[in-house]
N, C-alpha and C positions, 0 to 999 in steps of 0.2 A: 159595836161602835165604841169607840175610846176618842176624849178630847185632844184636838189638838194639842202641844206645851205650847207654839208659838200664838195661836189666836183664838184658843178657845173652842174650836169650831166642833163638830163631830166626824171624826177617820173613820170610814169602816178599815176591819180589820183582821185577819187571819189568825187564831191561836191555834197552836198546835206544837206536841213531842216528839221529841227523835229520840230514842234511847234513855228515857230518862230527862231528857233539856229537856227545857221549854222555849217556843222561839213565840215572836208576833212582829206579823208583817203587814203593811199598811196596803191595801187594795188601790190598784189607780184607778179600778171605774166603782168606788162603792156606791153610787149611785143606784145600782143593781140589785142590790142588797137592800134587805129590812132589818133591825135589830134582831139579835141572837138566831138568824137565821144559821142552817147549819149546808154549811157547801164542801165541794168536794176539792182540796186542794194539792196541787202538783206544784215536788219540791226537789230538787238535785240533789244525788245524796252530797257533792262536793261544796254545794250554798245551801243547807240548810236553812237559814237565815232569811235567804230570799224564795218566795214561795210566790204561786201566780192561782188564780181559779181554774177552774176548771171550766169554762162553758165557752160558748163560740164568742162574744161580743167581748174581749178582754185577751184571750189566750188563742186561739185562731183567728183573728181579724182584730185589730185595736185601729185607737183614728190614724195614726199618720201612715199607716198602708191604705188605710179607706180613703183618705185625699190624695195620696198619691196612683192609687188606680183610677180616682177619679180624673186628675188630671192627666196622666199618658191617654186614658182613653180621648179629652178634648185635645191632646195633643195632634193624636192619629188620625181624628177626624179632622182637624184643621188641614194635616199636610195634605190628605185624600182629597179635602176640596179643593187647597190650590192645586194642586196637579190635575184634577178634571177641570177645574173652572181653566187652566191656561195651558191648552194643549199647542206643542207645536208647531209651529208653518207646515209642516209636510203632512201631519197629522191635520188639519184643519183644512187642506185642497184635497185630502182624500175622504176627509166627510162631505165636500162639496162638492166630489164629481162624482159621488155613489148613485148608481141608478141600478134599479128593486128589478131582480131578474126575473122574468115570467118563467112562472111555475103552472107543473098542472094540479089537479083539484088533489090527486092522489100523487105523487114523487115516489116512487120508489126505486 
């Protein structure tokens, strides 16, 4: 954890060497994290500089995939109910002249 320069606050934060440098990269979910916890982190060798964790909650799923899957899915559900709640005229005289054929106890 290293203080914010602009308010103070506490950043977690990634240290770590490439060849010699030294880089430190600020976590977007340090929340995650406890002081001098030690994590595993992935880093491009062409960004060095930019570095991300390694665990599912931050590096495979962060929030604005997670609200945005949240939302297509109330999307998809939306369109599925208007399209069943308002079926067609031809569609809706052919649910009202359905009549249940007699079957026997065994059909085969």
């Amino acid at each position: 954890m290293v203080k914010n320069k602009n308010d103070n606050k506490q950043v977690a934060t990634i240290r770590y060497s490439i060849a010699g440098k030294q880089y430190q990269c600020a976590l977007e979910d340090g929340w995650l994290y406890s002081a001098n916890e030690k994590i595993v982190a992935i880093v491009a060798p062409e960004y060095p500089e930019k570095a991300k964790a390694y665990c599912f909650w931050g590096y495979w799923l962060n929030w604005r995939e997670f609200i945005a899957s949240i939302a297509i899915g109330v999307l998809l559900f939306q369109v599925a109910v208007s399209i069943t709640n308002n079926p067609t005229p031809e569609a809706l005289i052919e649910q009202l002249s359905y009549k249940e054929e007699k079957k026997t106890k065994y059909d085969f």
